[in-house]
NUROTI-432446 format. One line per field, with one value per residue (C-alpha): x, y, z; residue in three letters. Coordinates in pm, whole numbers. Last residue first. Layout:
<pts>
u <- X ...
v <- Y ...
w <- Z ...
r <- ALA ...
</pts>
This chain:
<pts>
u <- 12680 12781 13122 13230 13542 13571 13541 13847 13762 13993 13937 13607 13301 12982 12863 12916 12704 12814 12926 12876 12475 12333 12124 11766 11686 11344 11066 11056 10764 10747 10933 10733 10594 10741 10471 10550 10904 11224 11420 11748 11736 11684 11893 11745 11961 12068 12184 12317 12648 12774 12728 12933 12799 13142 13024 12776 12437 12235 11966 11639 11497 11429 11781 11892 12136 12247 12228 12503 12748 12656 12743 13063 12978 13208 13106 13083 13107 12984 12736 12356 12417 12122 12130 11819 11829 11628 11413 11409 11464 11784 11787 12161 12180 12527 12564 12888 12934 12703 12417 12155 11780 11613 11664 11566 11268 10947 10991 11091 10905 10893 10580 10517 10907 10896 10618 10213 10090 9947 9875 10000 9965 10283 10122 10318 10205 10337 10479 10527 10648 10455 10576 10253 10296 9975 10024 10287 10637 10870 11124 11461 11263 11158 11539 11565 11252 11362 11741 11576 11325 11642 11855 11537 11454 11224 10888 10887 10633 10862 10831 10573 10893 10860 10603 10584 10228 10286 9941 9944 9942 10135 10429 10410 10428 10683 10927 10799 10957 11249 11304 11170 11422 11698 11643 11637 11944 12131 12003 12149 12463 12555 12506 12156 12076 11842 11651 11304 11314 11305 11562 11710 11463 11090 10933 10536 10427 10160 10152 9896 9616 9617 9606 9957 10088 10140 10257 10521 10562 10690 10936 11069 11210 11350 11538 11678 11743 11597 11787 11712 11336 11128 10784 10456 10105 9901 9673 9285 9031 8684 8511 8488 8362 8250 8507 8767 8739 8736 9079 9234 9148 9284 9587 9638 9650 9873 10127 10091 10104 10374 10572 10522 10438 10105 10015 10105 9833 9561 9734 9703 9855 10105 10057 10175 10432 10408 10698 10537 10591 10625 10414 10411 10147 10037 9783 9533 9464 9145 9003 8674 8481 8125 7913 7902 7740 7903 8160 8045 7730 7992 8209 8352 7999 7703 7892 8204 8081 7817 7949 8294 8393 8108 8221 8583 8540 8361 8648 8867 9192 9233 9279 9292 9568 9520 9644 9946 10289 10405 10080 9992 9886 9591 9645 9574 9909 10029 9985 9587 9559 9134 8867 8784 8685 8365 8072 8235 8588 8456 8181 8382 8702 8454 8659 8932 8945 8689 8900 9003 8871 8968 9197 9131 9404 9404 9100 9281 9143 9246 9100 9206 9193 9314 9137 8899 8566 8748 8537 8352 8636 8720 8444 8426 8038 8074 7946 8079 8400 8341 8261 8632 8812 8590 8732 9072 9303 9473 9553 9612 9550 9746 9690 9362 9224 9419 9224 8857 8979 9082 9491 9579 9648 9465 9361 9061 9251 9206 9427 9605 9686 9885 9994 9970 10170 10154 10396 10630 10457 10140 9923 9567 9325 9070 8745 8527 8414 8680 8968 9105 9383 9617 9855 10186 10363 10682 10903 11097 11110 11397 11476 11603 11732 12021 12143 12232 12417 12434 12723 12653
v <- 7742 7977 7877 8095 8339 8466 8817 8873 8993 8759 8453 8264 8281 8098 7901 7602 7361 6966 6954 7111 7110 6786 6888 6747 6833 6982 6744 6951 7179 7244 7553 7897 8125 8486 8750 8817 8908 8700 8666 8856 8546 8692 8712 8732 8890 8876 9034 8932 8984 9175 8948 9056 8861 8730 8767 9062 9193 9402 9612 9570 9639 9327 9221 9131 8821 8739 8389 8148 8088 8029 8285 8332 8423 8696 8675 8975 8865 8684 8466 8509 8538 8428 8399 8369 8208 8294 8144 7790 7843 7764 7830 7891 7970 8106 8054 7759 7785 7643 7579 7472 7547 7290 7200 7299 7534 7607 7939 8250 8507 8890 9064 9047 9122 9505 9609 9611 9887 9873 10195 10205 10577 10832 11089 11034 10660 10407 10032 9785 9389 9072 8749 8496 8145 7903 7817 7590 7606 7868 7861 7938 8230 8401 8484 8615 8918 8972 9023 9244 9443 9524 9622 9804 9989 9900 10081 10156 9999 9877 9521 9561 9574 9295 9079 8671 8518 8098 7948 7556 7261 7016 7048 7391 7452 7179 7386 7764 7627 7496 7867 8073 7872 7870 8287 8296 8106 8293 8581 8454 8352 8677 8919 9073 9429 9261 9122 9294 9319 9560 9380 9032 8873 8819 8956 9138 8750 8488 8164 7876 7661 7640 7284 7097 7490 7497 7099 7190 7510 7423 7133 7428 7647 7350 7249 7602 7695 7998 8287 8437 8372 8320 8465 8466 8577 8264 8117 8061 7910 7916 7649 7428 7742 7572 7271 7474 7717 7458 7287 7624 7709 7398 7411 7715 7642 7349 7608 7854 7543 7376 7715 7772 8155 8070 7805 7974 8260 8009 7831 8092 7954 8183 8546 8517 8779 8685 8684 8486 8135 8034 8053 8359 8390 8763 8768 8571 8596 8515 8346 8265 7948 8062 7683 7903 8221 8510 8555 8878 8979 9029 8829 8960 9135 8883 8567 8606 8708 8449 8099 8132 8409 8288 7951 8005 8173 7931 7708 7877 7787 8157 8257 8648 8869 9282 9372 9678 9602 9292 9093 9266 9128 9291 9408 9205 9244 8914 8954 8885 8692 8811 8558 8578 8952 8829 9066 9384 9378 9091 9276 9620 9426 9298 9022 9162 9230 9496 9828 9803 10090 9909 9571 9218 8942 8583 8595 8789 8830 9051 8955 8793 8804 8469 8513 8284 8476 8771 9119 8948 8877 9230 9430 9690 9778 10099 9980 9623 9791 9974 9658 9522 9824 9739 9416 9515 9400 9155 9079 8794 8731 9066 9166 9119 9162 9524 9650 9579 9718 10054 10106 10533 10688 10962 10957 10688 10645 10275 10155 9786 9691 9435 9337 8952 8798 8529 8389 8604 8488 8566 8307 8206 8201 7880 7941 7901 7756 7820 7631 7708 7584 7714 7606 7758 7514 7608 7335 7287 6926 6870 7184 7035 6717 6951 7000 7262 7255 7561 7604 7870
w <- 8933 9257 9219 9550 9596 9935 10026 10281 10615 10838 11010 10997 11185 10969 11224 11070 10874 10798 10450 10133 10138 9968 9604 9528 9164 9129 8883 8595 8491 8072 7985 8093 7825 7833 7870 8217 8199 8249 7898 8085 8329 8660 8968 9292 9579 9884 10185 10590 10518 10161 9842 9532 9201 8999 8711 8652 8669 8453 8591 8520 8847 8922 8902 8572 8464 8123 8036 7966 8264 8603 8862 9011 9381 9579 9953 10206 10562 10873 10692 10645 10276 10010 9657 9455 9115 8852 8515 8535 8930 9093 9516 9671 10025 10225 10545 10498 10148 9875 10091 9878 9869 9700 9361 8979 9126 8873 8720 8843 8599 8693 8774 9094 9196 9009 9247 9255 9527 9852 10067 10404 10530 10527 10345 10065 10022 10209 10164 10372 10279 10223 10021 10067 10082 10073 9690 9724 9809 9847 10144 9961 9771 10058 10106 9751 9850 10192 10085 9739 10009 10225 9938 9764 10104 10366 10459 10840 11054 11329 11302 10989 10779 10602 10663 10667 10546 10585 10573 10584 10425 10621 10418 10352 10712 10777 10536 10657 10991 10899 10709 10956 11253 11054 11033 11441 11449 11246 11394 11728 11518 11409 11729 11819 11630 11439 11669 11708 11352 11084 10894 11095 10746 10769 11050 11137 11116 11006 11040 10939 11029 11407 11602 11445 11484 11866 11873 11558 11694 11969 11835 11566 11918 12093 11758 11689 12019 12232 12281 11935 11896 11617 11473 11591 11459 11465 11194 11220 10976 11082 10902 11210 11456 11783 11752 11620 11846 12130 12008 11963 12304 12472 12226 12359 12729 12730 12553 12889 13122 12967 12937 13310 13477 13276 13541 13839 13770 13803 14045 14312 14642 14734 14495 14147 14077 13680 13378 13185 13060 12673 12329 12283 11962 12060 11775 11634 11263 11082 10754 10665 10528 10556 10694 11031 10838 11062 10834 10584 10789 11065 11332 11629 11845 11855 11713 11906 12181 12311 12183 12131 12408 12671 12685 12639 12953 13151 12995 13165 12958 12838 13179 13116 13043 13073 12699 12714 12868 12659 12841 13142 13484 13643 14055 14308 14525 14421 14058 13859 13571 13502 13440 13770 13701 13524 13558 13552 13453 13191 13038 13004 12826 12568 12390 12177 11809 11790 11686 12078 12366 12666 12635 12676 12644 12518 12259 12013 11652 11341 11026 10756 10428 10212 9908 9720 9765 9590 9577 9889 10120 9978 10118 9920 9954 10139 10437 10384 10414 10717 10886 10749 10930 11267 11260 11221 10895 10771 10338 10116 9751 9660 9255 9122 9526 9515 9174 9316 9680 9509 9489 9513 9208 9262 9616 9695 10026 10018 10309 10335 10730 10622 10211 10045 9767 9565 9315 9067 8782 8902 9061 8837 9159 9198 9094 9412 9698 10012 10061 9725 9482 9264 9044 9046 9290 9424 9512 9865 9943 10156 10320 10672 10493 10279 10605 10829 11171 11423 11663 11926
r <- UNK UNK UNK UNK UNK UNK UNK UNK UNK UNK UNK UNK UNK UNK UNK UNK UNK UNK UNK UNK UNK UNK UNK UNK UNK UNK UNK UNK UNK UNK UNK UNK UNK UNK UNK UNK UNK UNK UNK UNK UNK UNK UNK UNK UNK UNK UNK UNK UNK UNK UNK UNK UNK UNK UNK UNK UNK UNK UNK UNK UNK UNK UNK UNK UNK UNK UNK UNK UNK UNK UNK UNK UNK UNK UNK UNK UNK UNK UNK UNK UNK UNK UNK UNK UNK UNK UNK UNK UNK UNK UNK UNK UNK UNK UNK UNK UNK UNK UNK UNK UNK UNK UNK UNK UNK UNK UNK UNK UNK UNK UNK UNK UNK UNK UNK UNK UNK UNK UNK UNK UNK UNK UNK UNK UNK UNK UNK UNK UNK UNK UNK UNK UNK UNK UNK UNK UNK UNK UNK UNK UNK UNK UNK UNK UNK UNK UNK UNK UNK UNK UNK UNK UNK UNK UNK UNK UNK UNK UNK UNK UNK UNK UNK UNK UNK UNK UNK UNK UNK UNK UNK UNK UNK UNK UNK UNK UNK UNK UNK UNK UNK UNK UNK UNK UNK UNK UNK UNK UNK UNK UNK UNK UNK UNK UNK UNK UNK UNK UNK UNK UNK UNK UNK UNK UNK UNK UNK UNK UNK UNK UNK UNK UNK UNK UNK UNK UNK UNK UNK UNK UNK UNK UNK UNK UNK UNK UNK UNK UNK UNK UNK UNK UNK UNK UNK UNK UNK UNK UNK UNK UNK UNK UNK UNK UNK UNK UNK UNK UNK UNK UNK UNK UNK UNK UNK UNK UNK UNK UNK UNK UNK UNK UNK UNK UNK UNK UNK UNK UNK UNK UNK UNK UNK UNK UNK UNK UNK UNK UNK UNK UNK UNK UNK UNK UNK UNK UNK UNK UNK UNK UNK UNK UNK UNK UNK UNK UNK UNK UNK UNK UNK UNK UNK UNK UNK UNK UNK UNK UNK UNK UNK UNK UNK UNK UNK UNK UNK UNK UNK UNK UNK UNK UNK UNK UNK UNK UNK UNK UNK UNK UNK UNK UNK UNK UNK UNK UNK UNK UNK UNK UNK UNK UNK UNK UNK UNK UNK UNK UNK UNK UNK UNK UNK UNK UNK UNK UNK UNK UNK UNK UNK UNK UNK UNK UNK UNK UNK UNK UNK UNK UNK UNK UNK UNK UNK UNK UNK UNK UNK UNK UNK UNK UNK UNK UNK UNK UNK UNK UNK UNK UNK UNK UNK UNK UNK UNK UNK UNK UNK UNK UNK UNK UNK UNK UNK UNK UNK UNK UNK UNK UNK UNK UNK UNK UNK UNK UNK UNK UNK UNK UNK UNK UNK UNK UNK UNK UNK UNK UNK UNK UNK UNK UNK UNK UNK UNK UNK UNK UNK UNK UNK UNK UNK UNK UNK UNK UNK UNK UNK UNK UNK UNK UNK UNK UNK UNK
</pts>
């Protein structure tokens, strides 16, 4: 597969450090390292353990189950409250049903009873499954949509919290496939015929987005999705273009090839899946809109410092505005997802000097006024000489030297030695736009040498 990258692709990037809210409200200082969001966040009340008052100073986005929310009204934590002007969302998916869910799906017992012709039954009559677990449904229906938006919704989804129409509140959708399943439709059934098409399935989306957002206009609602690696780059970013025009942001258990799905595919399939995050946090930031990656929520385990600093310098190509949110797992001794403030929230970048840049073929340059994050998604190491002047730290505090050594698929954000929280920032510049060096290859080249880049 031959991939081709452009300075055009990125054009634009700029991060933003003003805020600005949809809801009513004070709008949120950002910290210096931007803003940042955490999954499935748990207040143990352990020692030392984040409460809700201290994680809504420090993470302006969050998700989390219904049910999880209703016991935080209970106790009077609810952080949608705590911080008006947070993004939290909560967990939604109208496309499947499923027994025995924290709230999220439409009542499976209602449906198997009174409706089963809502239900995407196979040849032989039996349920069809979406990704082995949530019985599908015909989403299109409008019957269905009917009784979803305008009976359970309001009586069993939302809570004293976003129940108020004129409440602007935030949720996530899940399962955002956007393309035909894999169904034994029996002869004649065109229900079940039309989500074994990717026109049909993607048809039927923006049918249900449209009606939510006609019953519940102050509802906001982004789509958990994330790329593919046997799909093209261009046929890939032209779905979620028409997905995404009718949603209001992204959300996603993948950031970098680490912890996901598709990490063990070859080169330029992840390649191809991590062009595909960056054109598409681009148009998302461009049409304001939510972009909330995750790292490590593909298979729940907390990444290390080399994955979290690749995560963490990668993010930093995409930044711009105030709707981004770098999110990665963390866990407390007992193994439970407890949020905590890290080395990265803390440390200036600065307003960016250009877009990203690729300075080799694969690998990503961004300059900040106080960093730069380097970025290799080529097939092998890569020695950088960085610019001369400062001193360079990592965010640990580490020193680091010229040339910087670069192994495949990592990166790396290099502070200025001055970078800390209390330093004031220079005056914003407008970002220098920089061409990429030449048309984009795949990144294959002979031998295993590290080759020498001017990374200035």
């Amino acid at each position: 597969m031959r991939l081709r990258m452009g300075s055009a692709l990125l054009l634009g990037l700029g991060l933003v450090l003003l805020a600005e809210a949809d809801a009513p409200g004070q709008a949120l200082q950002l910290q210096p390292g931007g803003r940042f969001g955490f999954a499935w966040p748990n207040f143990t009340g352990r020692p030392g353990a984040m409460t809700p008052q201290q994680f809504v100073q420090s993470f302006d986005a969050a998700m989390h189950h219904p049910n999880t929310y209703r016991m935080w009204i209970k106790s009077g934590t609810d952080i949608r409250r705590l911080n008006p002007d947070g993004y939290y969302f909560k967990h939604l998916n109208m496309t499947t049903i499923e027994a025995g869910t924290p709230g999220d799906h439409p009542d499976f017992d209602y449906v198997i009873r009174n409706r089963p012709e809502w239900v995407i039954r196979d040849r032989n009559g039996n349920p069809a499954y979406l990704f082995g677990r949530g019985v599908m449904v015909d989403f299109a229906n409008d019957e269905y949509l009917d009784w979803v938006l305008g009976s359970w919704l309001p009586n069993q989804y939302l809570d004293s919290t976003d129940r108020d129409p004129s409440a602007v509140t935030w949720h996530v959708h899940d399962n955002g496939h956007f393309y035909a399943r894999s169904i034994n439709c029996a002869a004649g059934d065109a229900v079940c015929a039309r989500y074994t098409t990717d026109e049909g399935v993607q048809t039927a989306w923006i049918h249900m987005l449209d009606r939510f957002k006609a019953a519940w206009p102050n509802k906001r609602i982004v789509i958990s999705s994330g790329p593919l690696t046997y799909r093209t780059v261009a046929d890939q970013m032209a779905v979620f273009r028409r997905i995404y025009a009718h949603a209001d942001g992204y959300y996603s258990e993948y950031l970098t090839n680490d912890h996901a799905y598709w990490g063990s595919r070859p080169n330029d399939e992840k390649r191809a899946a991590l062009l595909v995050t960056m054109q598409l946090a681009s148009w998302l930031a461009a049409n304001d809109k939510v972009f909330f990656p995750n790292l490590g929520l593909g298979d729940g385990i907390e990444p290390t410092q080399t994955e979290v600093d690749y995560g963490w310098a990668f993010f930093g190509l995409m930044r711009e505005g105030d709707r981004q949110f770098f999110s990665r797992v963390i866990k407390d001794p007992q193994a439970m997802w407890q949020p905590r403030k890290y080395p990265e929230m803390d440390l200036v970048l600065g307003q960016p000097l250009e877009a990203a840049t690729e300075i080799s073929p694969s690998v990503f340059r961004r300059s900040f006024e106080r960093a730069i994050a380097y970025v290799n998604i080529s097939d092998r190491p890569v020695s950088i000489a960085l610019p001369p002047g400062p001193t360079y730290k990592n965010s640990r505090g580490q020193t680091v030297g010229s040339p910087l050594i670069l192994g495949s698929f990592k990166g790396l954000t290099l502070y200025e030695s001055a970078a800390s929280t209390s330093a004031p920032l220079p005056e914003r510049r407008r970002p220098r736009r920089r061409d990429a060096h030449g048309r984009r290859r795949d990144g294959t080249l002979p031998g295993k040498a590290i080759e020498p880049i001017d990374g200035a």
